[in-house]
C-alpha positions, 0 to 999 in steps of 0.5 A: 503521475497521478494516483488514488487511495487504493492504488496498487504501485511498484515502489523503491521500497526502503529496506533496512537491513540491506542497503539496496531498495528494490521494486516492491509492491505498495498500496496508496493510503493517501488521497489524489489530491494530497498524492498532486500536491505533495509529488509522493504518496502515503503508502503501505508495504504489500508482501507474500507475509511467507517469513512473518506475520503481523496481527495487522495484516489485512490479506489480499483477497482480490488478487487479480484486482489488485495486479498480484500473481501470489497470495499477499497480505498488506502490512502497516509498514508505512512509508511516503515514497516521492513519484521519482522513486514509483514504477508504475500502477499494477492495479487497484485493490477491489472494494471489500479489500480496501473496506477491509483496510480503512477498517484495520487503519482505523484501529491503530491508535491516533491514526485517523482513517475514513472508508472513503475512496 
């Protein structure tokens, strides 16, 4: 499988109040070349944001780019799910939502992050 920073996947996401992991929505932080050599990828938690709201969030503003039915928000929820637990790309988050979330990442404190696709 190959995937590039910015892709928009469905993932087993670990949840840790509930045991059960279920197909969440998931955007690719890390680059294709990283995503090959490794056989996982870097990612961030995608969500509705209906329950909660981090200052962090970035909103999706391209939903149909992205292969989202409902306004979401992408949350630094991060976390590096191998291939075997990827459904499948739904989509790719459009320029100015990823030039939006290079500009959040690089931000957080000690976490560097470059634009480039």
């Amino acid at each position: 499988m190959d995937f590039e920073r910015y892709d928009v996947l469905t993932a087993l996401f670990p949840f840790i109040d509930v045991p059960v992991r279920k197909p969440r929505p998931v955007v690719v932080l890390s680059n294709g070349s990283f995503n090959s050599a490794h056989g996982q990828v870097v990612a961030a938690m995608i969500t509705t944001g209906a329950d909660s709201h981090w200052p962090s969030d970035v909103p999706i503003i391209d939903l149909a780019a992205a292969g989202l039915r409902h306004g979401s928000v992408i949350r630094c929820k991060l976390f590096t799910p191998p291939n075997s637990q990827i459904g499948r790309r739904i989509g790719h988050l459009a320029e100015p939502d990823g030039t939006q979330l290079a500009l959040n990442m690089a931000a957080i404190p000690g976490v560097p992050h470059r634009a480039e696709p």
